[in-house]
Every structure is written in structure tokens, then in C-alpha cells.
N, C-alpha and C positions, 0 to 999 in steps of 0.2 A: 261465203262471207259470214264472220259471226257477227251480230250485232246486238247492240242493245237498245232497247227506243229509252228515251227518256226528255221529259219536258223543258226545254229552256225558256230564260222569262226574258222579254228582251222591251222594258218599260211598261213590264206588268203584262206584257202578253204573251203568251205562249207559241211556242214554238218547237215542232216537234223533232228532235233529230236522232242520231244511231251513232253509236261508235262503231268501230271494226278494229276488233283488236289485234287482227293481224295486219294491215295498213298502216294501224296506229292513227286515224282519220275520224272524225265528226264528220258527219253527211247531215247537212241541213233540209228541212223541208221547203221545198220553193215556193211553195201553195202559202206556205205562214208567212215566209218574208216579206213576202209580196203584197199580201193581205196588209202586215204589221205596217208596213213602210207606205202601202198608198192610199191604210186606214179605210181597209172596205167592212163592212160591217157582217158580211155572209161568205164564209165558203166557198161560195157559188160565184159570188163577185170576184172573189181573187182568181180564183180558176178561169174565171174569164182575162180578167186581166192576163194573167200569166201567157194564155194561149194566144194574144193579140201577141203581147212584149216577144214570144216565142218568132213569132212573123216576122216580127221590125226586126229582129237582131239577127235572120236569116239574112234579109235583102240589105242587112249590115255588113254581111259577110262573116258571121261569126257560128259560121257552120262547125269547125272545132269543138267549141265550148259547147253548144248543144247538145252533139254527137258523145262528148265524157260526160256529160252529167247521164246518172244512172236512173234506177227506178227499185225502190224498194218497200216492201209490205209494210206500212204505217197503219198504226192505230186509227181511225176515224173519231174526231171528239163528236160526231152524231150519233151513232151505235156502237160506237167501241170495237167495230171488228175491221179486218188489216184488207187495205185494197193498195194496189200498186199507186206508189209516188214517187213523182218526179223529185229526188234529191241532189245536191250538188255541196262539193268540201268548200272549206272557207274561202280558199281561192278563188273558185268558182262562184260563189255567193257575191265574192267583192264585187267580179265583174260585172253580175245580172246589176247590181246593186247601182252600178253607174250607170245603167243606160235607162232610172228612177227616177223623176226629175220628182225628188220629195226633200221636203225639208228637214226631215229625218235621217235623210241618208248624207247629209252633210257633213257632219262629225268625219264619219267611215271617211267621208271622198276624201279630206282634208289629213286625216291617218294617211292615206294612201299616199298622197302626195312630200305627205315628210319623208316615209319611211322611204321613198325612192328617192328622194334628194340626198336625205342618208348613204345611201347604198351609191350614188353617185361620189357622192364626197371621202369614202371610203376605198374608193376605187383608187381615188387620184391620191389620196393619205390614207394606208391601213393602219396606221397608228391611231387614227380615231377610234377604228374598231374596238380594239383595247379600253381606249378611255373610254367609250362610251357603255361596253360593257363591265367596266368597273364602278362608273355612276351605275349604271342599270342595279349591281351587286349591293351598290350599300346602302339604295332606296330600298329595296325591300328586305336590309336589317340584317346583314350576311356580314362579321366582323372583317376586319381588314387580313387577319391571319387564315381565313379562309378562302378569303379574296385569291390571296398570295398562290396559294395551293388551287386554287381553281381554273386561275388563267395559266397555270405551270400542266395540271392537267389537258387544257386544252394546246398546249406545247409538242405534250408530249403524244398524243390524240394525234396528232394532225404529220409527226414523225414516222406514226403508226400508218398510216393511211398513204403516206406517200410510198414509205417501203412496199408495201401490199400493190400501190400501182403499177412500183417499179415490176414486183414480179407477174404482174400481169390477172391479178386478180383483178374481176369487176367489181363496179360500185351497186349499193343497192342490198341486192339478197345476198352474194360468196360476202360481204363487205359484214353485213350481219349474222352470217352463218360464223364466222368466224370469231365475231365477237362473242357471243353468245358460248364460243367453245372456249374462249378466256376467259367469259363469264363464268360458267360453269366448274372450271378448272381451280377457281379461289375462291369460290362463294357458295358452292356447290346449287347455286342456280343459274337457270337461263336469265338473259336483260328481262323478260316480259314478267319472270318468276318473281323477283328481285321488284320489278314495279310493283307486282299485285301487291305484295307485302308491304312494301310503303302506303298502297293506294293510290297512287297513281295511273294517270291516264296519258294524256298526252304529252305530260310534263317532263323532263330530261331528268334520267334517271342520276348524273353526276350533280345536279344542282340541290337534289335531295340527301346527300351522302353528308358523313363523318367528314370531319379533317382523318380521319385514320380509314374510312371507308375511298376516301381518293387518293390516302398515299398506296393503300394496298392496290386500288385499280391500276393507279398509276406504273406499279412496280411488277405487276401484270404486263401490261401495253408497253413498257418499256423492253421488259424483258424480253419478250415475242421479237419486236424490233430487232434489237441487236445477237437475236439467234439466228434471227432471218438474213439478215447482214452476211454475218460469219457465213451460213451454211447455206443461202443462194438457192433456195424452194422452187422446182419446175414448176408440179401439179400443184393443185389444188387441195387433191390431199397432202404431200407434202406440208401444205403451206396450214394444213386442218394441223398436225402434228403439232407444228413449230407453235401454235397457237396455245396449244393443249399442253406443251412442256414451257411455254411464257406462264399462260398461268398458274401451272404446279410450282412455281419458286414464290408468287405472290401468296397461293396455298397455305404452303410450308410455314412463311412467314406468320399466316395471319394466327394457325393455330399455336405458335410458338407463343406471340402474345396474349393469345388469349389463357394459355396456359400460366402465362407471370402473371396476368391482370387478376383470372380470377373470373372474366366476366365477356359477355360475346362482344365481337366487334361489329359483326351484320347488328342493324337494330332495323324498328319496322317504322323507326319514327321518320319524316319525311319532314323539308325546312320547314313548313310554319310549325311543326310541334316544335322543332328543334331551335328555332329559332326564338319563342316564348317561354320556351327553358333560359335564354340568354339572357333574356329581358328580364325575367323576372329573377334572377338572381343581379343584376345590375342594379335593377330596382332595388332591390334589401340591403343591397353591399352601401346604397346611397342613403337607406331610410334609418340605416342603422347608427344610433347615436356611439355606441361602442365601436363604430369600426376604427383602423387602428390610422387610419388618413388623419392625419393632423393639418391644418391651415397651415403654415407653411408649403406641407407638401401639395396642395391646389394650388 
């Protein structure tokens, strides 16, 4: 596992956790939540807590959850040096988090409950899913012509995925092994390469892109698609191939423009840069006495 420790603040208090960047996962410390949430004042208290809560949610039956949560070398904020901790992903945090009777953990519990009401209502209308992620899109500032191009990506993503099931590829690692070789094929990076460069963590790597960086993926994953169609992939390498000549057409493509443009199409900048590029030319286009917008045309 690689990780990294790093401090999260959660109402000014700290909280110790790890990424794994092969997971692509945050592993929380359970000693802090515990601590944060039942407002113990020492280490020691929470550790206590924690090992009671550990009991009750045993004779709860909630031997699963216990048995995934890991143990990882944490910093100690007493002397600074790394002893085994109980850590668990966000998932898992939700759940210790309900069985917390704090007034803290309120919010979370009430999150929790939307978003499975959501995900019921979804079920029985998948067209909310849409709208709801197009509100989701233009709350945090994504134009409407990006929008367009995003949920067309996710179209075309989900065309991709069912081909790959039809030939009997797994989901998970062949699902990402093979991205990553379409990745690679037009960008000439892996997905994780491609993040670091934006900076990203766990954030989705199509929501940080160009309108020209998701038509190129798109024309990748499309292409892959309807080669795999046509040519009917047993193996898995087979199906590595088809991957790897999907992406060489999006390739092709993208150096052709860059070659008219002038100028690269990968960039490093990820939506909130790209996004306050938007703004701030909407802002000037608005502030500007010379622009050529006449009243009439408002």
C-alpha cells in the first residue's frame, strides 16, 4: 500500500488520514473521529471509547465492518513516531459514525439519509439521475456547453463498459487495466499520470478536463467500442489490443490539432483553475464599458 499521511481539519480538529493511491482511497483514523465526534479531550479517552464502541458493534453483529477496517503506521501527535492504527475508508467511517449517538454526527446521519433516498428515487426514475447531475454541474460553475459534453461522455463511458461486459471482461482491475491502455494510447499517460498532473486525488479525472480533452477521450472510448463490435475480442489481450488501436485514432486526432492550433491540448489545469478562468473573463466581458452588448441586445 502506498500512502501518504496527511492532517484533515474536521471543525478545527484534526484528523489523521492516508491516501493509497493505488485504491484511489482516504483511510481515516478511527482514534480521531471518535475522539472529534464524542469530544474526548485525551487520546487515551478516545482509545477507550473506540475499544468499548468496538464490543457493541461486535454483539451488533457487525463483524464484517470490523474485520475491513485495516491498521496502518500513523504518525502519533505525542512523539511524532508511526504506531499501528486502526484506520477505516469513508464508508466505513459513515457506519462507526451511526452507531455515535453525538450531536455532531447529525449532519453525516441526515447526508446519509438523503443520499439513499436519492439513490431509491433513482431507481424507480433514472432520469433524475441526469437532472440531478446537471444541477450538481452548474452549482459548481461548469457552463452549460460543457455540461452537454459531459453527460454525452458519460453516454459514451457506459456504451464502453457494457461492450467490455459483453466480452466478458471483469469489472475493477481488467476494467482499469484497459482504460489506462486507452489512456495511454491518446495522452500518452496512464489515468493516475494524467491525475497527478492536474493534482488530483480522488476527484474524477473527466470532470477536470477540457471540452477538447473529453471530446478526444470520448473519441477514444468510442472508437475502442465499435472496433470491439466489429471484431468480437475473446482474450483479454485481444480486448488490451482493441484498446490500444481505440486509442491511437483519438491519438492521431489530437496531434493533428495541436499541430493547427499551435498549442497542447493536455493541459495541467483541473476545473477550479479552469473554471476561474471562466469567471473571470465573464466578469471583464460585464465590467467592460466598451463591450459591444448594446441594451437592446439584454
Amino acid at each position: 500500500m502506498s500512502e501518504q499521511d496527511k492532517i484533515q481539519l474536521f471543525e478545527d480538529q484534526p484528523i489523521r488520514t492516508a491516501w493509497d493511491e493505488e485504491q484511489e482511497e482516504w483511510f481515516f483514523s478511527v482514534v480521531d473521529v471518535v475522539g472529534v465526534l464524542t469530544e474526548q479531550t485525551t487520546q487515551r479517552g478516545a482509545s477507550t471509547y473506540w475499544a468499548v464502541l468496538k464490543n457493541r458493534l461486535k454483539k451488533e453483529g457487525a463483524d464484517q465492518l470490523l474485520t475491513n477496517c485495516k491498521q496502518l503506521k500513523l504518525r502519533s501527535p505525542r512523539d511524532g513516531k508511526r504506531y499501528p492504527t486502526d484506520v477505516a475508508t469513508t464508508e466505513q467511517i459513515l457506519r462507526i459514525i451511526q452507531s455515535i449517538p453525538s450531536p455532531r454526527a447529525e449532519p453525516l446521519k441526515a447526508w446519509l439519509a438523503q443520499v439513499g433516498r436519492e439513490r431509491i428515487e433513482e431507481t424507480i426514475d433514472p432520469e433524475l439521475t441526469i437532472e440531478r447531475a446537471l444541477a450538481t454541474y452548474l452549482k459548481k460553475g461548469y457552463t452549460r456547453e460543457w455540461i452537454n459534453q459531459r453527460l454525452q461522455a458519460i453516454q459514451v463511458r457506459k456504451e464502453l463498459t457494457d461492450e467490455w461486459d459483453a466480452r466478458g471482461v471483469k469489472k475493477g482491475v481488467e476494467y482499469a487495466i484497459l482504460t489506462d491502455e486507452i489512456s495511454r494510447a491518446w495522452s500518452g499517460m496512464s489515468t493516475r499520470q494524467y491525475k497527478n498532473l492536474k493534482g488530483l486525488t480522488k476527484e474524477n479525472l473527466r470532470d477536470n478536463m477540457t471540452t477538447l480533452e473529453l471530446v478526444l477521450n470520448m473519441l477514444a472510448e468510442a472508437t475502442t467500442t465499435e472496433i470491439s463490435r466489429q471484431r468480437g475480442p475473446e482474450t483479454f489481450a485481444e480486448n488490451m489490443a482493441v484498446a490500444r488501436e481505440g486509442g491511437e485514432v483519438a491519438g492521431i486526432a489530437r496531434k493533428a490539432a495541436e499541430e493547427r492550433t499551435g498549442v497542447p491540448i493536455i493541459t495541467s489545469k483541473n476545473a477550479a483553475q479552469l473554471n476561474t478562468v471562466v469567471s473571470g473573463m465573464i466578469e471583464a466581458v460585464i465590467a467592460d464599458p466598451s463591450s459591444d452588448e448594446t441594451e437592446d441586445d439584454k
